[in-house]
DRENDREN-526486 format. One line per field, with one value per residue (C-alpha): residue number from 1; residue in one letter; x, y, z. Coordinates in Angstrom, 3 decimals, decimal comma. Last residue first. Layout:
BEGIN
seq = NUM/...
type = a/...
px = X/...
py = Y/...
pz = Z/...
//
This chain:
BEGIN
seq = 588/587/586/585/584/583/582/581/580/579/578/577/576/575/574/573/572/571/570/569/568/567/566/565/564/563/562/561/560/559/558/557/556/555/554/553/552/551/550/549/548/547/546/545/544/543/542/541/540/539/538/537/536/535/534/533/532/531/530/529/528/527/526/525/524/523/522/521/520/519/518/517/516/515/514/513/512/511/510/509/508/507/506/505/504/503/502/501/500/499/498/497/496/495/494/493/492/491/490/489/488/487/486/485/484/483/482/481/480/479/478/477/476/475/474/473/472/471/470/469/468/467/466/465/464/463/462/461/460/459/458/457/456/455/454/453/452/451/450/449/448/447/446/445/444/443/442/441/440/439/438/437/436/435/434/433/432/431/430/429/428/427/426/425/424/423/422/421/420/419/418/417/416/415/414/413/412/411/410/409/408/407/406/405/404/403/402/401/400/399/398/397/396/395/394/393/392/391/390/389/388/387/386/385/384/383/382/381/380/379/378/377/376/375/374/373/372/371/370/369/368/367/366/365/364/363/362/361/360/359/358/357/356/355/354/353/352/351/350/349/348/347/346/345/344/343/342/341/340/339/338/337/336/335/334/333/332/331/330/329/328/327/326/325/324/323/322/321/320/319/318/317/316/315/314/313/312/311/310/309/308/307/306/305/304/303/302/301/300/299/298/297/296/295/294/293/292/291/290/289/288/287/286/285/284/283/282/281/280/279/278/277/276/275/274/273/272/271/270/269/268/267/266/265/264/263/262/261/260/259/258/257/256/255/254/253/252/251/250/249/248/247/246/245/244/243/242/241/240/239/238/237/236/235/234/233/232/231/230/229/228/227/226/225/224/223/222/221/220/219/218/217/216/215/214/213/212/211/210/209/208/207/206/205/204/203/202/201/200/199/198/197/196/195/194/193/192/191/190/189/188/187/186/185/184/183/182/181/180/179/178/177/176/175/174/173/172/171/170/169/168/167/166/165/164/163/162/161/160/159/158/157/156/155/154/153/152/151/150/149/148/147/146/145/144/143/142/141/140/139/138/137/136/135/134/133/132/131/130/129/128/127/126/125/124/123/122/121/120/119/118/117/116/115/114/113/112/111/110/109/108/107/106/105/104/103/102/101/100/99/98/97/96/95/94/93/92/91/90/89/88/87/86/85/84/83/82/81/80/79/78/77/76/75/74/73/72/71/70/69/68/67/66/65/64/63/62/61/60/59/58/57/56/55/54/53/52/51/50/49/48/47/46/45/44/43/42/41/40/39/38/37/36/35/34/33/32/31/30/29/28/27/26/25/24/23/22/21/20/19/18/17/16/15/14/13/12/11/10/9/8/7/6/5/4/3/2/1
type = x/x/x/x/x/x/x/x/x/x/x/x/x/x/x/x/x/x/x/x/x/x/x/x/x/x/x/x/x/x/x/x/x/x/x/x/x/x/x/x/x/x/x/x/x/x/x/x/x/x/x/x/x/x/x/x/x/x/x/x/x/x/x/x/x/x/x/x/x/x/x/x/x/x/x/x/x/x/x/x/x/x/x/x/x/x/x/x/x/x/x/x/x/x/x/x/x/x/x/x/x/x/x/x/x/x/x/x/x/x/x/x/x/x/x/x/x/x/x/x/x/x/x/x/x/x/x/x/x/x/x/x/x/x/x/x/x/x/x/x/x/x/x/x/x/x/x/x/x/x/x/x/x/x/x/x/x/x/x/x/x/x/x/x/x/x/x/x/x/x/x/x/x/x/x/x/x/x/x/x/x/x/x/x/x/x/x/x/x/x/x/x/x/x/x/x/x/x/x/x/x/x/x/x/x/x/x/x/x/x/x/x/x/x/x/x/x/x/x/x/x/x/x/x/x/x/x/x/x/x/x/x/x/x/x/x/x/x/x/x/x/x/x/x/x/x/x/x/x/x/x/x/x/x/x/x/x/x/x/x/x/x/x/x/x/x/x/x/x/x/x/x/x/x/x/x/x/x/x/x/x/x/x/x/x/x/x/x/x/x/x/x/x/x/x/x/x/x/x/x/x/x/x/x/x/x/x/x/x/x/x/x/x/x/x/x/x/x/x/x/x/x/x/x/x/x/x/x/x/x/x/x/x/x/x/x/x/x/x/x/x/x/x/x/x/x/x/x/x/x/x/x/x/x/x/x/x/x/x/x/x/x/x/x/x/x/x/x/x/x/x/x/x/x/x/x/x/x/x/x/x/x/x/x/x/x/x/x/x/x/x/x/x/x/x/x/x/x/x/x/x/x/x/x/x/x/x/x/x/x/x/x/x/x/x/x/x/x/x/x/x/x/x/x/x/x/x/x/x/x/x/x/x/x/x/x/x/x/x/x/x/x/x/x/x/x/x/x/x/x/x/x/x/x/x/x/x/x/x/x/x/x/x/x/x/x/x/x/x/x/x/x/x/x/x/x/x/x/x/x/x/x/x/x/x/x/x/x/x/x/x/x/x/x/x/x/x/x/x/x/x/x/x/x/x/x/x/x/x/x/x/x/x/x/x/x/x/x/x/x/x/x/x/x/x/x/x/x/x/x/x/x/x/x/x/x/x/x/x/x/x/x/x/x/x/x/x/x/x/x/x/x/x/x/x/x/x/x/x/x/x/x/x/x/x/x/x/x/x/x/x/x/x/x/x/x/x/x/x/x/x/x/x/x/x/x/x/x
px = 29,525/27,431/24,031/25,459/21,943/21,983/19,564/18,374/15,999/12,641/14,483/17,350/15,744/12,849/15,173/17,346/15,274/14,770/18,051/18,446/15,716/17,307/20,510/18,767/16,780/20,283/21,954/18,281/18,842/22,475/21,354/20,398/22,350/26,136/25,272/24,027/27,124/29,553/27,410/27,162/30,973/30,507/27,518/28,723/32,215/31,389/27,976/30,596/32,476/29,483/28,645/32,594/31,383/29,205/31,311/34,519/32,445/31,299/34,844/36,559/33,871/33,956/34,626/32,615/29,426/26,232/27,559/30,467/29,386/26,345/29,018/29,036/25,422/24,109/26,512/29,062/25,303/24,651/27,341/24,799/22,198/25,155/25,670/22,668/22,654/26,268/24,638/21,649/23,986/26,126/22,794/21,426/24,919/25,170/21,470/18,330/17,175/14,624/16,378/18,930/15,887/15,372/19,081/18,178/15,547/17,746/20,290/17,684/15,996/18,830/21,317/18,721/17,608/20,606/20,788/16,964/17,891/21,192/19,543/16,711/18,923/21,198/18,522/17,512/19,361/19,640/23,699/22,707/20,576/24,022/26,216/24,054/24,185/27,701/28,246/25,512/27,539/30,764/29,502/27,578/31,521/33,200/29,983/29,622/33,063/32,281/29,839/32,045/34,794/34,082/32,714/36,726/37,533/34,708/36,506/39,878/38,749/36,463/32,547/30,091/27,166/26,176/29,640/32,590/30,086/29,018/32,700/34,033/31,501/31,459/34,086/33,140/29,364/28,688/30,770/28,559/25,370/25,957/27,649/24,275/22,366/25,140/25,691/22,092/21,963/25,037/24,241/20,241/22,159/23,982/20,753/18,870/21,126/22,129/25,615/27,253/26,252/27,622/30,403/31,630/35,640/37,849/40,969/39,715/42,092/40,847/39,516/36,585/33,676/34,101/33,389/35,358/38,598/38,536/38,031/40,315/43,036/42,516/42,729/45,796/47,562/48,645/52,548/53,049/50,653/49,705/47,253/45,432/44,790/46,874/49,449/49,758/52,497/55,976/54,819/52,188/54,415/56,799/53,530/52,375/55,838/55,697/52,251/52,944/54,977/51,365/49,693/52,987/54,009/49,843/49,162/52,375/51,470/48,740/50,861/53,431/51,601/48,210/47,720/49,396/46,561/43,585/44,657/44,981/40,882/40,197/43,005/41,845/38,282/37,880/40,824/38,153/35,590/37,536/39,456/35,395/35,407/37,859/35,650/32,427/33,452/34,808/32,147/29,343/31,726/32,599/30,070/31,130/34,738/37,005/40,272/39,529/36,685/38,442/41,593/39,093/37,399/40,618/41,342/38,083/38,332/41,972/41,887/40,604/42,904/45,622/44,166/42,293/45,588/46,807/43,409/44,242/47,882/46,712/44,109/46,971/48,869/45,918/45,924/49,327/52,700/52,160/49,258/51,488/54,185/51,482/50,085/53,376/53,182/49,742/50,574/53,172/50,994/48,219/50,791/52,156/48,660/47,381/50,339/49,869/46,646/47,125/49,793/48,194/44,462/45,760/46,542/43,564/40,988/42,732/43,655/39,504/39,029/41,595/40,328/36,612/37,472/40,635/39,305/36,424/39,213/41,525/38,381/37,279/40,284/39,193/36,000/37,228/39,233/36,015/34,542/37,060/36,918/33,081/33,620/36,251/39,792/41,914/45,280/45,786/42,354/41,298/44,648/43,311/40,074/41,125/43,026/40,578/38,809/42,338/42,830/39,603/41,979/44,887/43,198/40,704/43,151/45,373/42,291/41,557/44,846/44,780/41,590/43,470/46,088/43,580/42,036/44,910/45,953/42,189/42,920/45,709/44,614/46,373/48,099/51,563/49,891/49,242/52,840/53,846/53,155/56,160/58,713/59,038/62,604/63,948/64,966/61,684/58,924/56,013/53,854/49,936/47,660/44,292/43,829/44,093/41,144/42,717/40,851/43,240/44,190/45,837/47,920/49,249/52,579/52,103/53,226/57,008/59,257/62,446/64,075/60,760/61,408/58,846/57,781/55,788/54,422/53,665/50,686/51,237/49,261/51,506/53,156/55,899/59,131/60,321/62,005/62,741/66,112/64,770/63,172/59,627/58,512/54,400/51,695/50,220/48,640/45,035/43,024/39,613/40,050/42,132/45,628/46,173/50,016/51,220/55,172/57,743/61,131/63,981/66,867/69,970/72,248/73,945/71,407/71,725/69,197/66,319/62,376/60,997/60,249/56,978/56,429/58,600/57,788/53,484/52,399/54,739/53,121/49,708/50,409/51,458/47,817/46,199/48,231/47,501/43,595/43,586/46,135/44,462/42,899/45,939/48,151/51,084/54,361/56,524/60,549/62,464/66,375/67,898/69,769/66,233/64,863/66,652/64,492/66,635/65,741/65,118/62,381/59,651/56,531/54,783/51,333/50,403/49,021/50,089/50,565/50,585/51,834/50,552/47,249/44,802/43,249/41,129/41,409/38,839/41,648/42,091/46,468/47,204/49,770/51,835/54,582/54,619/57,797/59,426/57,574/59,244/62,907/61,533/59,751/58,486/56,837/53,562/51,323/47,073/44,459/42,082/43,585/47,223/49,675/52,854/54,928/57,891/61,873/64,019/67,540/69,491
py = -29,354/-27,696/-26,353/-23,796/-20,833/-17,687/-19,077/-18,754/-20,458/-18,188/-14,435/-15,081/-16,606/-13,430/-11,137/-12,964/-12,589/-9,186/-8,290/-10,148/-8,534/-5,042/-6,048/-7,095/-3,530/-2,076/-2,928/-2,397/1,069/1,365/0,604/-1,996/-3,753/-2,953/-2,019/-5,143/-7,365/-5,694/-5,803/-9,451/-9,561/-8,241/-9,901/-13,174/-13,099/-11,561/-13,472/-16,416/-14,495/-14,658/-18,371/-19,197/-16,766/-18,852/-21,722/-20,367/-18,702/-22,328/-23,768/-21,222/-20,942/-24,834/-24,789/-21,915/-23,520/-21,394/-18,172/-18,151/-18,608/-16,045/-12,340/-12,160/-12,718/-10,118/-7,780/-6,929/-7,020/-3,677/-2,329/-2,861/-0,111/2,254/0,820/2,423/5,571/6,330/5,088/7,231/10,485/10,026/10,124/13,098/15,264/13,579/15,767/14,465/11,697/9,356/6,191/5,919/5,697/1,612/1,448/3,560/0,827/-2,404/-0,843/-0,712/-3,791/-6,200/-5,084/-3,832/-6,977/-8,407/-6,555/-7,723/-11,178/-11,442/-9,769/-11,637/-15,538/-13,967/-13,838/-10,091/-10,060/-6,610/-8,096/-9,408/-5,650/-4,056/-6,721/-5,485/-2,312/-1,870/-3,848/-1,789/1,383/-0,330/-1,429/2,585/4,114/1,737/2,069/5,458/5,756/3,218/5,294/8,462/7,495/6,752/10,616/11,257/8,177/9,784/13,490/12,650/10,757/13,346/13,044/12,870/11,457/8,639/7,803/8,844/8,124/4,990/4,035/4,888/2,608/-0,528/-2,918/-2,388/-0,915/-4,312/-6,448/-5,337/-5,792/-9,663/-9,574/-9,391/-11,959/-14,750/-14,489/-15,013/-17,900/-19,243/-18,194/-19,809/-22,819/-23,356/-22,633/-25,295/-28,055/-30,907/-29,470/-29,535/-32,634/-34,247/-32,087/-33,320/-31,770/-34,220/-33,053/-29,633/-27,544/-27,521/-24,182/-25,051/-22,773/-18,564/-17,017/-18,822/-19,178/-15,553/-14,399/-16,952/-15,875/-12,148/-12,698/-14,879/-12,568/-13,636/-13,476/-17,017/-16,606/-20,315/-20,811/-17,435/-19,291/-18,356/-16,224/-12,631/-10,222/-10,808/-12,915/-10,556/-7,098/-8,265/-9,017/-5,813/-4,244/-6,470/-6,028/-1,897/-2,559/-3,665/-0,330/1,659/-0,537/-1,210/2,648/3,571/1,502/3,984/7,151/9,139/12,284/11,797/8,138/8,707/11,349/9,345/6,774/7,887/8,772/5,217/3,582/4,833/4,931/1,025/0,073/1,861/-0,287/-3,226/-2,196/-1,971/-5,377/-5,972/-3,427/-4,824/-8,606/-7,216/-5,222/-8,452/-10,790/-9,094/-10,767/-13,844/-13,747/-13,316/-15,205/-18,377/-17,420/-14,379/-16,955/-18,691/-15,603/-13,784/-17,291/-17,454/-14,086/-14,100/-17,299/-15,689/-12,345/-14,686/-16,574/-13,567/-12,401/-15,205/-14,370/-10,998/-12,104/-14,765/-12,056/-10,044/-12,399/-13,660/-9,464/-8,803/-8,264/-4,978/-5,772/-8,321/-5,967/-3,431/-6,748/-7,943/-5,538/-6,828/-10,437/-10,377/-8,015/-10,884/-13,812/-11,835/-11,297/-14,576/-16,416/-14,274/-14,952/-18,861/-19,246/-17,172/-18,814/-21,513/-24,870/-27,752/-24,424/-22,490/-24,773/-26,056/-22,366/-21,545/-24,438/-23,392/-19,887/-20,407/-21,370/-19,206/-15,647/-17,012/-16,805/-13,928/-11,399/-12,850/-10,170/-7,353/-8,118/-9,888/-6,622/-4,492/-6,314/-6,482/-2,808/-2,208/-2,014/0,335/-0,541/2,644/4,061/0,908/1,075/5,035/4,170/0,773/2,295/3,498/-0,151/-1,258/0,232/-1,251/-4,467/-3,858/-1,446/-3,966/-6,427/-4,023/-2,364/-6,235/-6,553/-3,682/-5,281/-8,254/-6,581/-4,595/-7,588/-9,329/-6,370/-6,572/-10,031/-8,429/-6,354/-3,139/-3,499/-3,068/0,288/2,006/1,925/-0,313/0,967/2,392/0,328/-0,201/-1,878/-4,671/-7,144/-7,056/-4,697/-4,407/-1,820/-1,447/1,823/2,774/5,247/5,318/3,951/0,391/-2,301/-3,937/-7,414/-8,974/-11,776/-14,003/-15,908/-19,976/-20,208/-20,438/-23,385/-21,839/-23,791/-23,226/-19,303/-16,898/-14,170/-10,765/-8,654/-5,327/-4,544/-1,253/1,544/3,316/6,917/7,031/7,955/7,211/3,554/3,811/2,067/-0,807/-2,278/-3,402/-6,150/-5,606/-7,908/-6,278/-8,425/-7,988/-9,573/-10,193/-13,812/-11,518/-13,009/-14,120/-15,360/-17,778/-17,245/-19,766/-19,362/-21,739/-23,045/-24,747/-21,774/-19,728/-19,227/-16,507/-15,341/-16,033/-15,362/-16,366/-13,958/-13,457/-10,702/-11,242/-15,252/-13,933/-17,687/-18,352/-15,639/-16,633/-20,085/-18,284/-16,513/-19,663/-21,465/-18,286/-19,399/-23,084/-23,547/-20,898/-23,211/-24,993/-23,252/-22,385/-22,242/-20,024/-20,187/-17,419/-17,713/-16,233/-12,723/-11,478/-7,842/-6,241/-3,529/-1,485/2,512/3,934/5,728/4,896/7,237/5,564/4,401/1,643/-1,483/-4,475/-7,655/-10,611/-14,194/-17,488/-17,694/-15,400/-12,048/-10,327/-6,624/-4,205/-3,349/-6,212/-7,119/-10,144/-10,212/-13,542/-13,590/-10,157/-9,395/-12,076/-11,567/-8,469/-9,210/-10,655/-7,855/-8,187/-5,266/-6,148/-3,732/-2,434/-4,431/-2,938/-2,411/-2,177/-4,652/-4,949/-8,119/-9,708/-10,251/-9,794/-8,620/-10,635
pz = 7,250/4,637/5,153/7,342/7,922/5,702/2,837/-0,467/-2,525/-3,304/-2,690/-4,353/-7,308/-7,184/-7,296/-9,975/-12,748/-11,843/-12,240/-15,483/-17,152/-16,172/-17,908/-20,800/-21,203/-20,588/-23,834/-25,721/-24,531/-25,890/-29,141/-32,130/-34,109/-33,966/-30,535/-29,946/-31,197/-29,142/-25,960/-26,636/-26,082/-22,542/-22,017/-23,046/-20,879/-18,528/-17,517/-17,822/-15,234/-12,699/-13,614/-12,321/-9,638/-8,694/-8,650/-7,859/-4,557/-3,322/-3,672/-1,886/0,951/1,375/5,333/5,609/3,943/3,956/5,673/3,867/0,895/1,369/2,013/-1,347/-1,957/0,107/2,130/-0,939/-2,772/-1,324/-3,776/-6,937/-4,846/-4,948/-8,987/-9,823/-7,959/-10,057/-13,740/-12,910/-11,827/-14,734/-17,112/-15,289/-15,511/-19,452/-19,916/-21,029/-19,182/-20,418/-21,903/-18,426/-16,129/-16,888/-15,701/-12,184/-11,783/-11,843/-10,555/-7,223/-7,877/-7,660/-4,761/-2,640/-2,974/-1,806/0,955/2,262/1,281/3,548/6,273/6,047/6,334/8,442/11,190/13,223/16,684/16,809/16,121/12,690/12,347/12,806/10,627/7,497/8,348/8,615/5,603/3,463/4,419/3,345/0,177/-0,215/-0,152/-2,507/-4,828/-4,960/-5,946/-8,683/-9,989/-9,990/-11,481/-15,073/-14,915/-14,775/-17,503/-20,194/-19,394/-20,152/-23,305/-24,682/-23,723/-26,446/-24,116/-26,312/-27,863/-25,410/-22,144/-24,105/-24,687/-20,856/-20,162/-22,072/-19,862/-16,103/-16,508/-18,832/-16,234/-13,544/-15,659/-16,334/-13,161/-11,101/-12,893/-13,153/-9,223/-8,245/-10,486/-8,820/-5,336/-6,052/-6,739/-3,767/-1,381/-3,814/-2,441/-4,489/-6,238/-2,785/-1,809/-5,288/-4,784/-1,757/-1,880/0,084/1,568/3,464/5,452/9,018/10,025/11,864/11,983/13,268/16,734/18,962/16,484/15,725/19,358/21,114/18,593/18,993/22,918/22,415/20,374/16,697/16,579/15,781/13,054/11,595/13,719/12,630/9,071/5,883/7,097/5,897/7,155/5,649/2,080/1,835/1,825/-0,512/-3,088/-3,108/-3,792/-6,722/-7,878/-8,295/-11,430/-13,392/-12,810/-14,072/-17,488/-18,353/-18,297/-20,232/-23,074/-23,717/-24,437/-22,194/-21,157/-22,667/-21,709/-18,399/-17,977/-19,498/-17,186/-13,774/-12,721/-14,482/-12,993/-9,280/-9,560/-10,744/-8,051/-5,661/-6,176/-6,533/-3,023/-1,937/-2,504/0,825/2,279/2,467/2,424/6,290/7,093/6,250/8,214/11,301/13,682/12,225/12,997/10,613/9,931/8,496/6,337/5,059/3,971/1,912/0,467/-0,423/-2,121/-4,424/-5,768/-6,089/-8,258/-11,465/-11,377/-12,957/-14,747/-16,696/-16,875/-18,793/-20,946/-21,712/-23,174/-25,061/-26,800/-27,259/-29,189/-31,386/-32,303/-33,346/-32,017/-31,114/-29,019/-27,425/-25,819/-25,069/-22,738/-21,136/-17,952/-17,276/-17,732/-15,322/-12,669/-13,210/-12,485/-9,128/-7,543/-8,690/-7,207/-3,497/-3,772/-4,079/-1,361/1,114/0,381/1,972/0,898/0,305/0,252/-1,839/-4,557/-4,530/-4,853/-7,934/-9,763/-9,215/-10,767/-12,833/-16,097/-16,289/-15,689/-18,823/-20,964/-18,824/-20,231/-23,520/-23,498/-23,592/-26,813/-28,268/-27,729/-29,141/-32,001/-32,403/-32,579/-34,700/-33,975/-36,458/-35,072/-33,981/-33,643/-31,682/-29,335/-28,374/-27,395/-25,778/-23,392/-21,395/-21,035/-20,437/-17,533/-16,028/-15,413/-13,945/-11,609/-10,781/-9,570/-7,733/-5,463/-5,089/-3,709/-1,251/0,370/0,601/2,787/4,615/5,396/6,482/8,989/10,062/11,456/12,957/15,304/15,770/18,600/16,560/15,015/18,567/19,637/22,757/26,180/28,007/29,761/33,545/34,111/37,022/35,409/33,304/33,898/31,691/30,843/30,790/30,884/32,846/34,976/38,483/41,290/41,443/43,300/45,994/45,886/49,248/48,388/51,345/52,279/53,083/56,691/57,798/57,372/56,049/53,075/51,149/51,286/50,774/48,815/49,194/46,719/46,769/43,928/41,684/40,097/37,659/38,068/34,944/35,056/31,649/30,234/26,817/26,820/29,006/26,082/25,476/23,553/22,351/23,150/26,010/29,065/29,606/32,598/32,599/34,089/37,214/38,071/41,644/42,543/43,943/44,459/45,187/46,633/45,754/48,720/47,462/48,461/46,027/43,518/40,865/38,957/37,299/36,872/33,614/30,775/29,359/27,029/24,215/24,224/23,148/22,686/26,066/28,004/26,721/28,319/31,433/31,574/30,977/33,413/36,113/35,502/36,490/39,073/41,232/43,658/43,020/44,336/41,879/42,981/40,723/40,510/42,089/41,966/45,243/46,049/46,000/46,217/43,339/41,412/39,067/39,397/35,632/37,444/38,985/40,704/43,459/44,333/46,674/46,918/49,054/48,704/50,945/49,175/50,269/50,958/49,220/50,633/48,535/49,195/50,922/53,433/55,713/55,168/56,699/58,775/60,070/57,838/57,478/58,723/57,495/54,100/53,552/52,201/48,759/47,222/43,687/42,128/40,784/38,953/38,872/39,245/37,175/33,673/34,749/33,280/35,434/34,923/36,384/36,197/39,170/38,772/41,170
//
């Protein structure tokens, strides 16, 4: 029969089933450091193996389990049955009614890989191995005995079934796979803000042709957050009752749509592309509040801050990206071109989330145990909500100070987002190529200082310092430094100096990935998609004012009086966050 078992090595080393040396045994009992436990002896030993079949037993093997033991091997078999590639029973064939039964001792720190293995890869390979020995209930001879040995060799872990020692399984399928969802969502947000800085290069050239003015740009940039208000609370309250897989995945697809569609409109008139703007404004709406729901379910606390971090980084980054690629597909094959290429790139997106992502880690069949037991111990209950309270939620001061908070900072986010490729083009008499290059570097500094503020933020959480600081010291960060750099922007001389301000301010903006962003969660995890369309439901109406606002004003007045109600804003909020927010769950 070929015998079936499992070697993983992290300090106790391999089994190798031997069923012809318990006789002999029967009555030894091996005294050489090892723990001794009644029923099977084993004994260690190092070998090199081959492609050599192991065949002890002409009998099926079925597992006894003492139960002094009963407790831990069932956790280690229930893992085997999560994992079904790495567990497979013992069989063969029987031709006499007797069974054998092994007991067998399984360390609480033990770890068993993930990965299928094959016997077509199997190497020599020198691996630190326990002997054990079986028994058969026909013949009435005392229990066997397991004699555990420490192992001195190096680590590794392989499995052997019928008889084969695999290799360990690649590097990227143990990649955890809570981070695999990140990086997936992080990927979308690069998409989102690709789709939509592109058109704040493209405007240039669509103003000339269909001789735009000012307030016509800005009402243009500005009905991208008609469509963006109307999907914010909707688009949480959807996530949270179904998964945030469902509802990013639709935003991800819609927005791409709407993208591709948008020359189409332009040159079928204005009220056309206005519609168009605002389905993508839909479209992007919901991915805020779903990435945060699906977030809430799959990261562990202690992760929170990097996690936010680098998922808005993809923003960040999408900002760099279709500003850096713009101005040269605008050259080369003319402004429609930007909208046809950024919006394509949805769809290979999208294959890739419907094959990896799941909506909670108990929906993953593939999810490891370990990863499982982590995400679920260190992270509130991940029951889909039915009922949303929104008379509790409106009456708490914590909630409120988000949505405040929230209105404040995007008010000069959106500003930076929409106007500045013009004022670069206007005030600093860049060209196009050069306005989208210098575009780049602020929100370059921004993807790199959100992660920086994540890993500090979760640092001084671990130093044991509350959420409730930690949260208000990033977020502060997040006010008065862009809030400063802005106020610089009237007394610098030279474009290096003013692209150097406007790339210091929006570092200190980034911290805010670890303030306020990272708050909904923290507050009420059950209700993070709700709580994050609200706020940022006042976040988009900050888009949608200041953007067109910004129209108005610098048919009035200047760029300085542009920034002067920014930095009122920022400061306004300082001292909201500051007063009423909080890092501890006031929502069950």
């Amino acid at each position: 029969m070929a015998m079936s078992g499992l070697i993983s090595n992290r300090n106790f080393g391999s089994f190798v089933a031997s069923g012809s040396s318990y006789r002999s045994q029967k009555d030894a009992s091996l005294q050489r450091g090892g723990i001794s436990v009644s029923g099977v002896s084993v004994t260690r030993y190092g070998n090199w193996i081959g492609k050599e079949k192991v065949s002890r037993c002409q009998h099926a093997m079925h597992c006894r389990i003492g139960s002094h033991l009963e407790e831990s091997v069932s956790k280690q078999i229930q893992m085997f049955d999560n994992k079904r590639e790495i567990f497979s029973p013992l069989s063969g064939q029987s031709n006499r009614s007797s069974s054998f039964k092994l007991k067998a001792y399984m360390k609480s720190r033990s770890y068993v890989s993930s990965a299928p293995f094959s016997s077509s890869n199997v190497g020599q390979r020198k691996v630190n191995m326990f002997r054990a020995c079986y028994k058969s209930e026909d013949n009435d001879i005392g229990e066997p005995k397991i004699d555990r040995l420490q192992s001195t060799e190096g680590s590794g872990e392989a499995i052997l079934l019928d008889g084969n020692l695999s290799q360990v399984s690649p590097w990227w399928q143990q990649f955890p796979k809570r981070w695999v969802i990140v990086l997936l969502c992080f990927t979308a947000f690069l998409l989102c803000n690709m789709d939509r800085v592109n058109m704040s290069i493209a405007i240039l050239p669509m103003s000339q042709e269909f001789n735009w003015n000012s307030a016509t740009v800005g009402l243009i940039q500005s009905s991208f957050f008609w469509g963006y208000l109307l999907t914010q609370i909707v688009g949480g309250i959807w996530a949270d009752k179904v998964g945030g897989k469902l509802v990013l995945g639709f935003g991800v697809v819609w927005w791409s749509i709407a993208t591709v569609l948008t020359p189409i409109a332009a040159k079928l008139g204005l009220p056309y592309l206005l519609v168009m703007r605002a389905f993508m404004g839909i479209g992007e709406g919901v991915a805020m509040p779903a990435m945060n729901n699906i977030l809430s379910k799959w990261v562990p606390v202690s992760e929170r801050s990097r996690s936010l971090a680098l998922v808005y980084s993809g923003m960040y980054l999408g900002s760099v990206t279709g500003l850096a690629f713009s101005p040269f597909l605008i050259h080369k094959f003319g402004w429609p071109s930007v909208f046809y290429s950024f919006g394509s790139l949805g769809s290979i997106w999208f294959a890739l989330w419907l094959r990896k992502a799941y909506s909670t880690p108990k929906d993953d069949p593939d999810l490891g145990v370990e990863e499982k037991r982590l995400i679920l111990g260190g992270s509130e209950s991940k029951e889909p909500v039915t009922v949303i309270p929104w008379k509790l939620i409106l009456s708490k001061a914590p909630v409120w100070a988000l949505i405040i908070s929230h209105f404040c900072h995007n008010w000069g986010t959106f500003i930076l987002l929409t106007w500045m490729p013009t004022y670069y083009n206007q005030v600093l008499k860049f060209n196009l190529t050069e306005s989208g290059l210098l575009c780049v570097l602020p929100w370059l500094t921004m993807a790199i200082f959100a992660n920086i503020g994540g890993w500090i933020a979760d640092t001084l959480v671990s130093k044991g310092l509350s959420i409730t600081t930690v949260r208000k010291i990033m977020q502060s960060i997040g006010f008065l430094g862009p809030a400063f750099f802005l106020t610089q922007l009237s007394n610098v001389k030279t474009p290096a100096m003013a692209v150097l301000c406007m790339s210091c301010s929006q570092g200190c903006d980034a911290f805010s990935q670890s303030g306020l962003y990272s708050n909904h969660q923290d507050i009420g995890p059950r209700y993070a998609g709700v709580l994050l369309g609200l706020s940022n439901t006042a976040g988009v109406l900050a888009g949608v004012f200041g953007t067109a606002a910004t129209g108005y004003i610098l048919q009035r007045g200047s760029w300085n009086d542009v920034f002067k109600v920014s930095v009122i804003l920022y400061l306004i909020g300082t001292l909201v966050w500051n007063i009423f927010s909080t890092g501890e769950k006031i929502l069950d």
